[in-house]
mmCIF file of the N, C-alpha and C atoms, coordinates in Angstrom:
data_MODEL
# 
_entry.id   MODEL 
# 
loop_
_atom_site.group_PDB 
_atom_site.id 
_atom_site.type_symbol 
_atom_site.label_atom_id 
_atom_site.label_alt_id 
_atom_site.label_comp_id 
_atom_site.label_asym_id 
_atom_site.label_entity_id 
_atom_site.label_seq_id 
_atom_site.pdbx_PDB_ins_code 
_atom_site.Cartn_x 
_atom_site.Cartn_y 
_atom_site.Cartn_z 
_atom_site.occupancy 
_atom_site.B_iso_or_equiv 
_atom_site.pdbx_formal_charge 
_atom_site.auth_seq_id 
_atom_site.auth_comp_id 
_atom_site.auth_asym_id 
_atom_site.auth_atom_id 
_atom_site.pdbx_PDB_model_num 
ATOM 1   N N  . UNK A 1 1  ? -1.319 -22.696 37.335 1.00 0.00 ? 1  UNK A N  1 
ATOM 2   C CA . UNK A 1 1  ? -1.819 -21.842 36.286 1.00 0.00 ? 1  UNK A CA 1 
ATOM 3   C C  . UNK A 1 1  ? -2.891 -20.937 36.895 1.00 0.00 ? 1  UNK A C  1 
ATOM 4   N N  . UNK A 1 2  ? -2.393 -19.750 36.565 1.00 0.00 ? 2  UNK A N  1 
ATOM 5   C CA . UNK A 1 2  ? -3.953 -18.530 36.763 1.00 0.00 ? 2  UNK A CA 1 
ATOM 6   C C  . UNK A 1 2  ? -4.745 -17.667 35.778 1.00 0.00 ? 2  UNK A C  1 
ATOM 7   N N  . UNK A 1 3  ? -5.556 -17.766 35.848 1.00 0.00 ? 3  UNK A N  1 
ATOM 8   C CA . UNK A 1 3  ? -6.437 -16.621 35.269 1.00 0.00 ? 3  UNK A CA 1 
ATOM 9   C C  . UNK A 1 3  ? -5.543 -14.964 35.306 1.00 0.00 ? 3  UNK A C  1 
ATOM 10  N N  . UNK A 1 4  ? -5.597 -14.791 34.294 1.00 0.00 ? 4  UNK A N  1 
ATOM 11  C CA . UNK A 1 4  ? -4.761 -13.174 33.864 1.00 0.00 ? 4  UNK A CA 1 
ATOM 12  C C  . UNK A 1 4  ? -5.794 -12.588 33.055 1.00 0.00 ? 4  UNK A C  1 
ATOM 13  N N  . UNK A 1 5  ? -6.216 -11.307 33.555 1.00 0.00 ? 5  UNK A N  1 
ATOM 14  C CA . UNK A 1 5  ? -7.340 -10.239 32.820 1.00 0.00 ? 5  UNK A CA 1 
ATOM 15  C C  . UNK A 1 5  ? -5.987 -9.702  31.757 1.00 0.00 ? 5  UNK A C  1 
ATOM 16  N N  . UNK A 1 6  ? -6.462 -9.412  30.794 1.00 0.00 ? 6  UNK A N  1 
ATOM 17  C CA . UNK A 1 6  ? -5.671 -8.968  28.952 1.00 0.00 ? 6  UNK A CA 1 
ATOM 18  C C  . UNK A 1 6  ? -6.592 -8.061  29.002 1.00 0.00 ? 6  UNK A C  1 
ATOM 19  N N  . UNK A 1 7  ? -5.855 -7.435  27.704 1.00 0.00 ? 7  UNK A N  1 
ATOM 20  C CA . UNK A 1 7  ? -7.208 -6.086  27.135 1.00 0.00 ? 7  UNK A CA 1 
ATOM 21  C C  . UNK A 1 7  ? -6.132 -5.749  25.911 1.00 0.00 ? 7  UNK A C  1 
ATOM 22  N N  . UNK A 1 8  ? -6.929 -5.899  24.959 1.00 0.00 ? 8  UNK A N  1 
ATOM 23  C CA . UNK A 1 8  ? -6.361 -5.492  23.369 1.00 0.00 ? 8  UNK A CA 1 
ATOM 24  C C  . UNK A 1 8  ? -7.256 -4.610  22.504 1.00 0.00 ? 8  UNK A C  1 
ATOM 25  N N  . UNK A 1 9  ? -6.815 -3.600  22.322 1.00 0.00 ? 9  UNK A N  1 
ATOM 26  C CA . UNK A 1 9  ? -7.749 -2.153  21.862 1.00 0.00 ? 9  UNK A CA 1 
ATOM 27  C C  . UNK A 1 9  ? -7.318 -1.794  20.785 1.00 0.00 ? 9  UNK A C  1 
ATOM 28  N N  . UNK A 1 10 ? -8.003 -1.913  19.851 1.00 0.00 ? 10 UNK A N  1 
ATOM 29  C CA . UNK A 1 10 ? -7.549 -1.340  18.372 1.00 0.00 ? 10 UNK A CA 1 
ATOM 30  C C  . UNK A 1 10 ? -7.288 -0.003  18.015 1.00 0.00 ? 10 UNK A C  1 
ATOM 31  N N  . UNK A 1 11 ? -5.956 0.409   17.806 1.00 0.00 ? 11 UNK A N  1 
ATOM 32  C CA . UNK A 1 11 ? -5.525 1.598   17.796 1.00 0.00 ? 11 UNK A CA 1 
ATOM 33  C C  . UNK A 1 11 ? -5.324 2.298   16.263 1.00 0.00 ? 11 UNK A C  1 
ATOM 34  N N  . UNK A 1 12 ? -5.330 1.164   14.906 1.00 0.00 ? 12 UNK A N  1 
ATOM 35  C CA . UNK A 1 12 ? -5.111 1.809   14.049 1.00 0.00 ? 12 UNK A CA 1 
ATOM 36  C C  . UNK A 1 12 ? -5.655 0.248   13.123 1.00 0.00 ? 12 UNK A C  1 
ATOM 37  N N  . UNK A 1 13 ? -6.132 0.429   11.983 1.00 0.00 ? 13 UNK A N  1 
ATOM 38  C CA . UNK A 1 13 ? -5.875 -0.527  10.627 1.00 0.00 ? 13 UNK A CA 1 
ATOM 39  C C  . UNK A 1 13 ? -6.053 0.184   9.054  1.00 0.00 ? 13 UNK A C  1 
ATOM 40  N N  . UNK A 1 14 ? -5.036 -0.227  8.928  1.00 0.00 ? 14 UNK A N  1 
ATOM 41  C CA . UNK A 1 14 ? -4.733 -0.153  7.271  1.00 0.00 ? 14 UNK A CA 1 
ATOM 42  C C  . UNK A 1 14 ? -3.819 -0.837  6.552  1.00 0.00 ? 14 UNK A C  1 
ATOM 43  N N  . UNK A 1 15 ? -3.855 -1.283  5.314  1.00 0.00 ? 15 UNK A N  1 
ATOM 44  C CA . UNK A 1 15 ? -3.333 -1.946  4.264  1.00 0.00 ? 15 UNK A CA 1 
ATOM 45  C C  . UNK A 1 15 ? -3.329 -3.295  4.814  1.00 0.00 ? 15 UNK A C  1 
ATOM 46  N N  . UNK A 1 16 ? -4.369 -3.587  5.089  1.00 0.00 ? 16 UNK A N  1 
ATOM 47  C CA . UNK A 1 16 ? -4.236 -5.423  6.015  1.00 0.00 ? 16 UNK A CA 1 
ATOM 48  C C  . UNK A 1 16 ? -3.718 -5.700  7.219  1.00 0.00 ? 16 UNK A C  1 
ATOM 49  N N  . UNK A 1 17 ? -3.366 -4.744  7.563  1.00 0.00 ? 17 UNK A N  1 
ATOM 50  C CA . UNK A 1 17 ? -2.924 -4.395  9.287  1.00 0.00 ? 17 UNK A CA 1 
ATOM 51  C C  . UNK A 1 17 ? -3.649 -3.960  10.213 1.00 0.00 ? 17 UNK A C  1 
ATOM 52  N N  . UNK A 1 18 ? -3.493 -4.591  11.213 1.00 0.00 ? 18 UNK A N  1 
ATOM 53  C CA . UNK A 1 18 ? -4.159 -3.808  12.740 1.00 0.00 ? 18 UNK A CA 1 
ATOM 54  C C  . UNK A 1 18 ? -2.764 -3.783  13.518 1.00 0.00 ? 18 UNK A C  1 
ATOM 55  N N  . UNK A 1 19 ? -2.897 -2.829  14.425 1.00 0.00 ? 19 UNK A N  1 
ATOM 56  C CA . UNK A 1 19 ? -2.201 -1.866  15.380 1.00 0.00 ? 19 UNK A CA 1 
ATOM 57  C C  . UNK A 1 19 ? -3.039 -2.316  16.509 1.00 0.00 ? 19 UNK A C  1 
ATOM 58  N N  . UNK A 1 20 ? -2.805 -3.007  17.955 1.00 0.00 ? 20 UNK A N  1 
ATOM 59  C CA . UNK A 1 20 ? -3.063 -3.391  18.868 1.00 0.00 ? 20 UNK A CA 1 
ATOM 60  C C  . UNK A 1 20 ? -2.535 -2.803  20.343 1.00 0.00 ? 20 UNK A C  1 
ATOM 61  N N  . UNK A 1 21 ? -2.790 -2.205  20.961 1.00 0.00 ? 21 UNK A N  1 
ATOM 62  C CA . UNK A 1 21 ? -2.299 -1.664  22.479 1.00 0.00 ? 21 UNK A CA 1 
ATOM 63  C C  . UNK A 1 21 ? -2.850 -3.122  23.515 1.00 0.00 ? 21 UNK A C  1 
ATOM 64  N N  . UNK A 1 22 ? -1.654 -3.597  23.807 1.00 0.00 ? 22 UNK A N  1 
ATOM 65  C CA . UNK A 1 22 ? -2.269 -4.723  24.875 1.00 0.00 ? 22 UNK A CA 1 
ATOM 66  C C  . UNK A 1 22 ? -1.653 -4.542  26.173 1.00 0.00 ? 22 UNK A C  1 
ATOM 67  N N  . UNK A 1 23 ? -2.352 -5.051  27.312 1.00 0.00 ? 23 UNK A N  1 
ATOM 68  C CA . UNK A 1 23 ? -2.071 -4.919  28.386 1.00 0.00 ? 23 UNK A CA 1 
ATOM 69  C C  . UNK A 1 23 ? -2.537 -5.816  29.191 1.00 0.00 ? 23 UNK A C  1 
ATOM 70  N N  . UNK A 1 24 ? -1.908 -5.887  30.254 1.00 0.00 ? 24 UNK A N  1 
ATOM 71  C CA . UNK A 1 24 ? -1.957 -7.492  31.175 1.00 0.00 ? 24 UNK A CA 1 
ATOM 72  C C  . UNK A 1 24 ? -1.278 -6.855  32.603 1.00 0.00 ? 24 UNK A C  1 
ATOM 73  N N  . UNK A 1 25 ? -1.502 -6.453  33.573 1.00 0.00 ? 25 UNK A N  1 
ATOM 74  C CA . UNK A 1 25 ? -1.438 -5.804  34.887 1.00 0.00 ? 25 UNK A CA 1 
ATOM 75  C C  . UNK A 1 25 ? -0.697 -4.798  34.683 1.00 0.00 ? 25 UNK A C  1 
ATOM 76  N N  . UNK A 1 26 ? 0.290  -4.952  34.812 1.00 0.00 ? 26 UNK A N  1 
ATOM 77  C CA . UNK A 1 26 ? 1.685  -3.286  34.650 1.00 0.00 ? 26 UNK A CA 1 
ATOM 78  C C  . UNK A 1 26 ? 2.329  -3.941  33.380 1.00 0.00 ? 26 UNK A C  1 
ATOM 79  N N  . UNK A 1 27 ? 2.213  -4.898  32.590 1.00 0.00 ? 27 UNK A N  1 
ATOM 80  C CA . UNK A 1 27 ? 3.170  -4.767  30.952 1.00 0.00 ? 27 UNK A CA 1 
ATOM 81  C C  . UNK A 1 27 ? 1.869  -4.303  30.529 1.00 0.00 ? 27 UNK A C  1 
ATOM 82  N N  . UNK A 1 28 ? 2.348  -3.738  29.387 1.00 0.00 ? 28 UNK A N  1 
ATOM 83  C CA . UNK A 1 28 ? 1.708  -3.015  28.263 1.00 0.00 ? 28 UNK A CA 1 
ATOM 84  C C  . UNK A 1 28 ? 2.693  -2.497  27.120 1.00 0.00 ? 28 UNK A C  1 
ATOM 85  N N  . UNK A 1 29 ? 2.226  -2.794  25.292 1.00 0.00 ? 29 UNK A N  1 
ATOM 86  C CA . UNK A 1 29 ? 2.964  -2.815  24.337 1.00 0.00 ? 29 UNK A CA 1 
ATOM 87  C C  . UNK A 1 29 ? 1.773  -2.511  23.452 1.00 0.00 ? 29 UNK A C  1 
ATOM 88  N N  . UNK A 1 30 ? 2.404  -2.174  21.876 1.00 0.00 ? 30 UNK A N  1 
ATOM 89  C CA . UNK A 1 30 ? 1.513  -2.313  21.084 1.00 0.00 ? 30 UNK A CA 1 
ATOM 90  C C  . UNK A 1 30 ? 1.920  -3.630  20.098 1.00 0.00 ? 30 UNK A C  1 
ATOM 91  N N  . UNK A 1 31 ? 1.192  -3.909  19.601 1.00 0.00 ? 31 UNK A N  1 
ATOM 92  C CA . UNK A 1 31 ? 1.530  -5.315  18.573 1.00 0.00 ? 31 UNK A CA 1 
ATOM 93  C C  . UNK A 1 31 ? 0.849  -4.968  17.117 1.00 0.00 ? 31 UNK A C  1 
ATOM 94  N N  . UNK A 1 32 ? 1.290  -5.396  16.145 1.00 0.00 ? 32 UNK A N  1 
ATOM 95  C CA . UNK A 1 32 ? 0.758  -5.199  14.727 1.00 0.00 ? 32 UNK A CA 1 
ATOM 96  C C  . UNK A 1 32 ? 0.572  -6.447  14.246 1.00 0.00 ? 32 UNK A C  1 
ATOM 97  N N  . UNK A 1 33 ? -0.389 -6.735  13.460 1.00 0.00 ? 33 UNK A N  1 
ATOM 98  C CA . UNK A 1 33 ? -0.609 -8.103  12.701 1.00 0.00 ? 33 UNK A CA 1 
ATOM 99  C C  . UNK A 1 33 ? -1.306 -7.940  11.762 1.00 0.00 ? 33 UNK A C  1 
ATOM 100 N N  . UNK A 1 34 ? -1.161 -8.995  10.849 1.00 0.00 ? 34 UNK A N  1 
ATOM 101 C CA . UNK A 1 34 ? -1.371 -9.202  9.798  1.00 0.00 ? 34 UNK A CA 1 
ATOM 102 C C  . UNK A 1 34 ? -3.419 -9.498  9.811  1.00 0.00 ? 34 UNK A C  1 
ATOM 103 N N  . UNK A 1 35 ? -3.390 -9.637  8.212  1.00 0.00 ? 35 UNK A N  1 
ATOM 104 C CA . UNK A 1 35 ? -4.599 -9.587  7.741  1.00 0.00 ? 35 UNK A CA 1 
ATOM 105 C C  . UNK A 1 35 ? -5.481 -11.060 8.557  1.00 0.00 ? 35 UNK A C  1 
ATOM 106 N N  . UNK A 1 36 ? -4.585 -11.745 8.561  1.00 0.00 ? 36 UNK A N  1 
ATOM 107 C CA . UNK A 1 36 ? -4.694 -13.316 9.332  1.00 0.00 ? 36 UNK A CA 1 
ATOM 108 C C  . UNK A 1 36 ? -5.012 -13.590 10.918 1.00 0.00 ? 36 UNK A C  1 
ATOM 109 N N  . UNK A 1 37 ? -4.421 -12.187 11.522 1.00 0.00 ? 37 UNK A N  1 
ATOM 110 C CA . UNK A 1 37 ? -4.147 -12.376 12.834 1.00 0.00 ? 37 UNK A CA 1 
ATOM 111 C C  . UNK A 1 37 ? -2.764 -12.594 12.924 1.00 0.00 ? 37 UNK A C  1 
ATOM 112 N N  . UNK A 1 38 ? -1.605 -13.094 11.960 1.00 0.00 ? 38 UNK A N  1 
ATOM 113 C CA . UNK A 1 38 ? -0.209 -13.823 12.776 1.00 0.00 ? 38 UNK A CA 1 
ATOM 114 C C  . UNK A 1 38 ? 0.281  -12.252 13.416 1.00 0.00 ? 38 UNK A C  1 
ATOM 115 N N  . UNK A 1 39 ? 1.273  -12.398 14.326 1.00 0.00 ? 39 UNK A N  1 
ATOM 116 C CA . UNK A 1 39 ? 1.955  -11.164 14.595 1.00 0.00 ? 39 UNK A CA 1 
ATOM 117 C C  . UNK A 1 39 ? 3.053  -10.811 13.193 1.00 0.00 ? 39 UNK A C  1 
ATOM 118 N N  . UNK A 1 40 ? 3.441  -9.438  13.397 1.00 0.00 ? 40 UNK A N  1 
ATOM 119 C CA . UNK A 1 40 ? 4.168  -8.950  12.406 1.00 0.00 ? 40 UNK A CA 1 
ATOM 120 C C  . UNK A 1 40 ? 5.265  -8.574  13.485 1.00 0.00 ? 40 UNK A C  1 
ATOM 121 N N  . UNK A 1 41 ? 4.809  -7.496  14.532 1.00 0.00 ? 41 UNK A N  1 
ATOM 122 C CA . UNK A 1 41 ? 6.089  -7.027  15.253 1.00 0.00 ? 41 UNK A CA 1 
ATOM 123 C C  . UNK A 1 41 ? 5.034  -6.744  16.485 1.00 0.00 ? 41 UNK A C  1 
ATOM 124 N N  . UNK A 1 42 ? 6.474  -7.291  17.647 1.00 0.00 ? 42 UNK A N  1 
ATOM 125 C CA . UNK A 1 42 ? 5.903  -7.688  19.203 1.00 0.00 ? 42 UNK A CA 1 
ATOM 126 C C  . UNK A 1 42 ? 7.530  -7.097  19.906 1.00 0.00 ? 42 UNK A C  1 
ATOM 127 N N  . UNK A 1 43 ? 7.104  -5.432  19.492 1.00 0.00 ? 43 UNK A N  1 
ATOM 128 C CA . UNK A 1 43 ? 8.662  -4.761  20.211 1.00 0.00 ? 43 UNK A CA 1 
ATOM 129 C C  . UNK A 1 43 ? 9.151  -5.608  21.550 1.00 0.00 ? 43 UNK A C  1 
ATOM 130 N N  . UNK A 1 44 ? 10.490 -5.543  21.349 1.00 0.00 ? 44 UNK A N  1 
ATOM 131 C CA . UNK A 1 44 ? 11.007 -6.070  22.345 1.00 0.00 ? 44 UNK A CA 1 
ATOM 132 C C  . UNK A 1 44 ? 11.269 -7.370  22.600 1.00 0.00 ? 44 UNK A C  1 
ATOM 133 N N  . UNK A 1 45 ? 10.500 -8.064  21.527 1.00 0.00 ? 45 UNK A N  1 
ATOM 134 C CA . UNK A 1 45 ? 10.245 -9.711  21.625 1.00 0.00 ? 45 UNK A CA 1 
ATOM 135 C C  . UNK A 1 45 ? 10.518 -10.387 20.262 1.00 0.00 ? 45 UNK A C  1 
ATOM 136 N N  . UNK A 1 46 ? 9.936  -9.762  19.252 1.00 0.00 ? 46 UNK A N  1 
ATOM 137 C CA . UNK A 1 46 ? 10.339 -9.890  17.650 1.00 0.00 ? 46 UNK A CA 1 
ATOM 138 C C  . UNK A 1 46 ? 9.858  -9.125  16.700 1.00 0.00 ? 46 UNK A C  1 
ATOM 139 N N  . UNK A 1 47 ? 10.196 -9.184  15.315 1.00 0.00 ? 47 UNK A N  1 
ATOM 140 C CA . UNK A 1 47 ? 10.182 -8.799  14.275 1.00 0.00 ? 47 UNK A CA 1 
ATOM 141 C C  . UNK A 1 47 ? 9.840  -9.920  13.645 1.00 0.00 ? 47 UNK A C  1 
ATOM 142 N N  . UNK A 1 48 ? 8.619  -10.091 12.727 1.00 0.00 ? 48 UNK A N  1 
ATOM 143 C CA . UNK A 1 48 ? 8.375  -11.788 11.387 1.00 0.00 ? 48 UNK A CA 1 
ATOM 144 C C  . UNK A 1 48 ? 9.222  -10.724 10.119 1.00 0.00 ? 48 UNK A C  1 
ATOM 145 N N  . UNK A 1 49 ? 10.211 -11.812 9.905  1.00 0.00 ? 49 UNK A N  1 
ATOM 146 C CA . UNK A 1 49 ? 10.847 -11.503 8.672  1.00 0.00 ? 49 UNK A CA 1 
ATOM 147 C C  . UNK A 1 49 ? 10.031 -12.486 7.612  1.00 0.00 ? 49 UNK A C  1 
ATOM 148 N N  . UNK A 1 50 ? 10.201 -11.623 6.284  1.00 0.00 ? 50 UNK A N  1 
ATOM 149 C CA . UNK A 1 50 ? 9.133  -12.269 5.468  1.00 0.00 ? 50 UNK A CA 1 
ATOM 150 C C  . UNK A 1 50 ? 10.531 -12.620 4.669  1.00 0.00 ? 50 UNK A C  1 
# 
């Protein structure tokens, strides 16, 4: 196991949502989540169907 530098920058919130740009050496995505923190959508990886 290693230590990995992250970085998550808030790019947008509204209606109980945040908009997240994350990055971790060369990946980088944006992520959206809920009022809670859970993820909502993690392109490429999933969609939370409600």
């Amino acid at each position: 196991m290693k230590k990995v530098k992250q970085r998550y920058l808030l790019l947008e919130e509204a209606a109980g949502r945040r908009k997240f740009h994350y990055k971790d050496g060369n990946f980088e995505t944006n992520i959206e989540v809920d009022a809670y923190g859970f993820v909502l959508r993690y392109p490429g990886i999933f969609t939370r169907v409600f």
